[in-house]
Structure formats: C-alpha cells, structure tokens
C-alpha positions in Angstrom: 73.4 94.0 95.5 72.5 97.3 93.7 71.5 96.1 89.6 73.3 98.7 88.4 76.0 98.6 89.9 79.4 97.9 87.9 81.4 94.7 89.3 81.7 92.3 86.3 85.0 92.6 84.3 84.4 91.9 80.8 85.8 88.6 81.0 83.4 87.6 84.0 80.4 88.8 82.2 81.2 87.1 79.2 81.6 84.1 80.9 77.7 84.9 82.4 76.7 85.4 79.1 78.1 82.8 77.5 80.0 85.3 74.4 83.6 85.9 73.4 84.3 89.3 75.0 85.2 90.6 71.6 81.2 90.3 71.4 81.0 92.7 74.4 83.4 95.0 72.7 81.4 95.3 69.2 78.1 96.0 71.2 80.3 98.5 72.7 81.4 99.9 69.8 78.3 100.0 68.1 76.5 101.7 70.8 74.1 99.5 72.2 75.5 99.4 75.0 77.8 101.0 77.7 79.8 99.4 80.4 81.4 101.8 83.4 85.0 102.4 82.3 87.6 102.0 84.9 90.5 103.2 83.3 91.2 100.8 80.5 88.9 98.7 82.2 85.3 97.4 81.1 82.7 96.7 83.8 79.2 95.5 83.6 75.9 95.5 85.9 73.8 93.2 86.4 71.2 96.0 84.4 73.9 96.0 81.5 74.2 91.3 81.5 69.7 91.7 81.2 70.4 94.2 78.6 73.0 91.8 76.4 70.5 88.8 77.0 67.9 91.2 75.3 70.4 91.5 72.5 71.1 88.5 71.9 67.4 87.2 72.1 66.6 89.4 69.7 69.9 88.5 67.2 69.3 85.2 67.8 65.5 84.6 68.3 64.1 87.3 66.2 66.7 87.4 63.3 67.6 90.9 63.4 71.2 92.1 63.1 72.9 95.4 64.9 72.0 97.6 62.5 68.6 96.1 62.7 68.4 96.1 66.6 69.9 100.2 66.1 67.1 101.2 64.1 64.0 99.5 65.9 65.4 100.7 69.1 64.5 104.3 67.4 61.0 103.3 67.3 60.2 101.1 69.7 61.3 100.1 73.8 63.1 97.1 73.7 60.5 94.7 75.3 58.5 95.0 73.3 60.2 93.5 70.0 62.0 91.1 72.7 58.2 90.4 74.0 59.6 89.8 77.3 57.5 88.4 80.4 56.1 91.1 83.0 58.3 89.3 85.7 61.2 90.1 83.5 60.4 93.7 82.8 59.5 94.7 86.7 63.3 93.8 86.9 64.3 95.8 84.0 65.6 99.3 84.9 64.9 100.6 81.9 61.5 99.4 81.6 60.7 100.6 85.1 62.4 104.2 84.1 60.3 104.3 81.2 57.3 103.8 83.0 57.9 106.2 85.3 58.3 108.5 82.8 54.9 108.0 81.2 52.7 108.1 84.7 54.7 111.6 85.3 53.9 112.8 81.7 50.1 111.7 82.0 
C-alpha cells in the first residue's frame, strides 16, 4: 500500500488515532492539515494518520497549542520540535521530500 494514498474515511482514521473526528475537522480547518476530498467526503493517508500523531505529540507532549504548532511550523520542519527517531523520519514523506530538496539545492 502506497503511504499516501487516501483510503481512511474520517471516522476510520479517527478511530486509528484514537480522536473525535471533530478533532480531524478543526486540524482541517485550521490548516494543518489536508485530507483528499471526495465529494463531501474526508479521506486520509497513511502519510496524513503520521502527520496527526506528529500533532498531537507535539499538543500533548510538548505543550504547544494550534496556533503555537502554526507558527513554529514557519520556522522550523516538524521533526525537529517533535524530535522524532530516524526510523520514524525515513518513513516520513515529508521529511524524505525535504531532504531531497536540500541534496538538489547543495
């Protein structure tokens, strides 16, 4: 299975994460993050459930709040306020985009 591909309704994925949808739907809203929209219908990658542990580790753990996540993500790549293990981040899309990034730009 492809990670970023979109097969989790928002009621499966909240059950995965353990969260009310209605959490789902204020990340949403706020921006921080984006399921594939199906019509009326949410749906979430495996890329997109590692993203929403990342925000809730960092809510939870770290003590910040969405405005709080919003502005650090400005300054800084995610894992590295979540501090998350390199076995973690060489499954992280992002982290692997970002990296790709840099080694072209070098």
């Amino acid at each position: 299975m492809k990670r970023d591909k979109a097969i989790f309704s928002i009621g499966t994925a909240a059950k995965l994460l353990e969260v009310h949808p209605r959490t789902l739907r204020i990340y949403e809203k706020e921006g921080l993050i984006k399921p594939v929209r199906r019509g009326t219908r949410r749906y979430y990658s495996m890329d997109n459930i590692q993203w929403i542990n990342c925000i809730r580790k960092m809510i939870h753990e770290k003590g910040l709040n969405i405005a709080g996540i919003k502005e650090v993500l400005k300054y800084a790549p995610c894992w590295s306020i979540v501090g998350c293990p390199p076995e973690t981040r060489a499954k992280c899309t992002a982290y692997l985009s970002a990296v790709g990034k840099d080694e072209t730009e070098q």
